[in-house]
C-alpha positions in Angstrom: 0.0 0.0 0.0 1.4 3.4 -0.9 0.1 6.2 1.1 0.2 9.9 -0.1 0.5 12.0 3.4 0.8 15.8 3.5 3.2 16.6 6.0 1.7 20.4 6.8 3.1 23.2 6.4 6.4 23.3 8.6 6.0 22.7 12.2 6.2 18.8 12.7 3.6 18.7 15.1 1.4 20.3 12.0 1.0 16.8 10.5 -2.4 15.2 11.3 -2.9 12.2 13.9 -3.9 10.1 11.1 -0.3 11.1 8.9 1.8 10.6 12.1 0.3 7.4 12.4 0.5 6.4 8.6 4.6 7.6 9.4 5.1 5.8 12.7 4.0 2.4 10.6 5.5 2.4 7.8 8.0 0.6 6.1 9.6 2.8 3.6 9.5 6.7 3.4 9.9 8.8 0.7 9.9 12.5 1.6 10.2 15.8 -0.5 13.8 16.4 1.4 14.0 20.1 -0.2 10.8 21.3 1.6 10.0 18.9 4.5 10.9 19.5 7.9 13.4 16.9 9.2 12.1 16.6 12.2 9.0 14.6 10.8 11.4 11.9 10.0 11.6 11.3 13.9 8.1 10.1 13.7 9.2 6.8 11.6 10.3 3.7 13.2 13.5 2.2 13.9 14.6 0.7 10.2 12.2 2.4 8.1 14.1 3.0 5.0 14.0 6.4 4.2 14.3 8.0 0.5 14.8 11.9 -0.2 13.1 13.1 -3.4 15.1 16.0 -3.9 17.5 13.8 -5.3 15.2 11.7 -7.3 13.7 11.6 -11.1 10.2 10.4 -11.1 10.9 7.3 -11.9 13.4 6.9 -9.6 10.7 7.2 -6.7 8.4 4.5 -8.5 11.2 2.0 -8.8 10.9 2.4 -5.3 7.8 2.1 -4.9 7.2 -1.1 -6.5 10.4 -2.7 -4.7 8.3 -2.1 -1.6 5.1 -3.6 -2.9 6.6 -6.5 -4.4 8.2 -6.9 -0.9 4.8 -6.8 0.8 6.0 -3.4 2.4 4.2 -0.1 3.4 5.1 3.1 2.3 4.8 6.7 2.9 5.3 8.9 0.0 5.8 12.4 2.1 4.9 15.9 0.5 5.2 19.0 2.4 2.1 21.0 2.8 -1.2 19.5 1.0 0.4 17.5 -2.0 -3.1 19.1 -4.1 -0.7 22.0 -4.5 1.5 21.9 -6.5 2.4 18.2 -5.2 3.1 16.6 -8.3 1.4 13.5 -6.9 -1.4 12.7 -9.9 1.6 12.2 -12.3 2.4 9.4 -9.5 -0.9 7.7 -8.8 -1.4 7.2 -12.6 1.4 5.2 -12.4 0.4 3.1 -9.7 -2.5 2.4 -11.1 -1.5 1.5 -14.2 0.0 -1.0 -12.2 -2.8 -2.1 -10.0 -1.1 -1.1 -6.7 -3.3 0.4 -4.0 -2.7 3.9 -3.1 -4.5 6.6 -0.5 -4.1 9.9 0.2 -4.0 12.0 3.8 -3.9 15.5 3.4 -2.4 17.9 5.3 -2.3 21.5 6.6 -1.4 24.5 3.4 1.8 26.4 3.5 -1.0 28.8 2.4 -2.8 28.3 5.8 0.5 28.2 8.2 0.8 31.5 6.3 -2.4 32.9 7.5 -1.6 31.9 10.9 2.0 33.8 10.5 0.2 36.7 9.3 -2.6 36.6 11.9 -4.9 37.3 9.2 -8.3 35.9 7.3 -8.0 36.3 3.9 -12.0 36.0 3.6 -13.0 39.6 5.0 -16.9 41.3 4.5 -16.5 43.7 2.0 -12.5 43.2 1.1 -12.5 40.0 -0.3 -14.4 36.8 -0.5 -12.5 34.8 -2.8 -8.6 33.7 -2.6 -6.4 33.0 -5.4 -3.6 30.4 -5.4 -1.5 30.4 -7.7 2.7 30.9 -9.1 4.5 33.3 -11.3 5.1 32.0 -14.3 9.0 31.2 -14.9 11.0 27.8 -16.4 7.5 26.3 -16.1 4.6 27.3 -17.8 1.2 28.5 -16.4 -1.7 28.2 -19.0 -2.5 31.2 -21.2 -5.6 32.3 -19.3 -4.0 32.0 -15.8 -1.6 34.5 -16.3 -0.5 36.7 -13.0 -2.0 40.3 -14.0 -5.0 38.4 -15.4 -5.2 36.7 -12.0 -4.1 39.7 -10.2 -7.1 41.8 -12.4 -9.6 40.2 -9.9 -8.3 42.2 -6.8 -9.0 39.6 -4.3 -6.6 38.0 -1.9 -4.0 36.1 -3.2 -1.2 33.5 -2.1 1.4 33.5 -4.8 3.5 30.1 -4.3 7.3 29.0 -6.1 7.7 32.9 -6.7 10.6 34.4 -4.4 13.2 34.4 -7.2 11.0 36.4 -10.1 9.5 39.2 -7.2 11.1 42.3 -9.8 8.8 40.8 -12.8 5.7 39.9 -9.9 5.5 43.8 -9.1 4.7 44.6 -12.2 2.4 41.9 -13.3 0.6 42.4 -10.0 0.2 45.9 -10.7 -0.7 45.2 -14.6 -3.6 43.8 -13.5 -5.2 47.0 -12.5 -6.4 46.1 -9.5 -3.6 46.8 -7.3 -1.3 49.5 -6.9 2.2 49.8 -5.8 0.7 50.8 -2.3 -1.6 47.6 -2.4 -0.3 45.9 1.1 1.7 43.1 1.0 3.8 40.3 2.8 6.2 37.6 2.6 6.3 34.8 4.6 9.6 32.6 4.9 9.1 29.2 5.7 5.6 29.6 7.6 5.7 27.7 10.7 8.8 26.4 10.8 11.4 27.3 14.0 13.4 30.2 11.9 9.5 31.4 10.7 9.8 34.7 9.4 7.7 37.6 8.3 7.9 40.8 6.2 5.0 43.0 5.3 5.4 45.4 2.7 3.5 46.9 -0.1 3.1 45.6 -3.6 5.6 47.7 -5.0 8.6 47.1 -2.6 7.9 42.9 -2.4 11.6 42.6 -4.3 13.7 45.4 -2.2 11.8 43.9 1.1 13.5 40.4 -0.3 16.8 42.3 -0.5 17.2 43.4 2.3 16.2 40.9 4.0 18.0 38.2 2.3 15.1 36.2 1.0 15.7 33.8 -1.8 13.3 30.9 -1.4 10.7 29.1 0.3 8.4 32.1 1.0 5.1 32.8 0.1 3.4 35.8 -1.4 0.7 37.3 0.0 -1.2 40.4 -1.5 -4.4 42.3 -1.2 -6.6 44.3 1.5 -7.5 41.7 3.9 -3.5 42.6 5.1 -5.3 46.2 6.0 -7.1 46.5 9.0 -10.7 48.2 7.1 -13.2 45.9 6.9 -16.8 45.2 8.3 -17.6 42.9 11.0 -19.4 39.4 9.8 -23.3 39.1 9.3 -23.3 36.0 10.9 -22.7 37.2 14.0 -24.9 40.3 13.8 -27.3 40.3 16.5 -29.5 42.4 13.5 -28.9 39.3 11.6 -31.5 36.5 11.7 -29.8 33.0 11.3 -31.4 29.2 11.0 -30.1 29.3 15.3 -30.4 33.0 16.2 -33.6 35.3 15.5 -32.1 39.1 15.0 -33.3 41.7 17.5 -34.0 45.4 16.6 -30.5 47.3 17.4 -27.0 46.2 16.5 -26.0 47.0 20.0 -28.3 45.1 22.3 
């Protein structure tokens, strides 16, 4: 059985009960070693065999995968954050089930959401923004034509821009291409969201690279733009007590 586990978003206590369980079982682990805390490794038990991907082709990893099966062994194929972003895991589970082998999938907390929780911040605020987009510059790989980052950016709503630290000159202006935000638009980057050395730097739109600069920032950080990094914004309906809900019948003044 191979089991797909996201291992959260830094901290290793961030993994779910159900991954740390999935780890402290399994036979064989094969972890992104570029972008998953270490310390997760201390989870597995004595002679797991333990594989970084970093250092692996694709098909390196499924040779390893089927050594495991055809030894009756459990594995643990370890992503860090959710592996639905930008995991790389469907190119692996076709494989697997070209060859019949059983596979199941555990997610795991966002880098996007460890973010948040850097941040302090909702990215889902009453009048500000209702809607977040997720999504990565465009560089060495492709994004499709219509996802483009000042056609994304043309929306105005929050966004977490992922695998985009190194091309922050070239964000600025796409962000600001979009039309919807300006060079004063608040911003933030987050290095390595809930790990230990966690680290964060707010900033506007237009100073995203300089902030990078001068702090040294060259990877593994997040992007985080739009208003809900402001503090303007109106207080939830659902908790309105001029607000009737399906539990709650409103009363008459918003301050009783």
């Amino acid at each position: 059985m191979i089991h797909f586990v996201g291992a959260g978003s830094g901290a290793a206590d961030l993994i779910t009960i159900r991954g740390a369980e999935l780890l402290k079982t399994c036979d064989v682990c094969i972890y992104a070693g570029s972008l998953v805390n270490p310390a997760l490794l201390e989870y597995t038990k004595e002679g797991c065999e333990i594989y970084d991907s970093a250092r692996m082709t694709l098909e390196e990893v499924l040779e390893v995968m089927y050594a495991a099966e055809e030894a009756g062994k459990t594995t643990v194929r370890l992503h860090n954050g959710d592996p639905c972003l930008f995991g790389a895991i469907r190119e692996q589970k076709d494989e697997l089930d070209a060859k019949g082998i059983d596979h199941d999938y555990t997610p795991g907390v966002s880098s996007f959401c460890g973010a948040a929780s850097a941040l302090q911040a909702e990215y889902t605020l009453p009048t500000v923004s209702q809607s977040v987009i997720i999504t990565r510059m465009e560089g060495r790989t492709p994004v499709p034509e219509g996802e483009k980052m000042r056609l994304m950016a043309s929306h105005g709503c929050s966004m977490v821009i992922f695998l985009s630290t190194g091309l922050l000159d070239k964000l600025e202006g796409e962000l600001i291409a979009g039309g919807a935000y300006t060079a004063d638009t608040p911003a933030a980057l987050v290095y390595k969201a809930t790990w230990p050395d966690e680290k964060v730097f707010r900033c506007t739109v237009g100073t995203l690279a300089q902030t990078a600069r001068e702090n040294n920032v060259t990877k593994t950080a997040l992007v985080c733009v739009g208003g809900f990094l402001n503090s303007t914004y109106e207080r939830s309906k659902l908790y309105d007590p001029t607000f009737t809900t399906e539990f709650r019948q409103a009363t008459k003044s918003s301050h009783a």
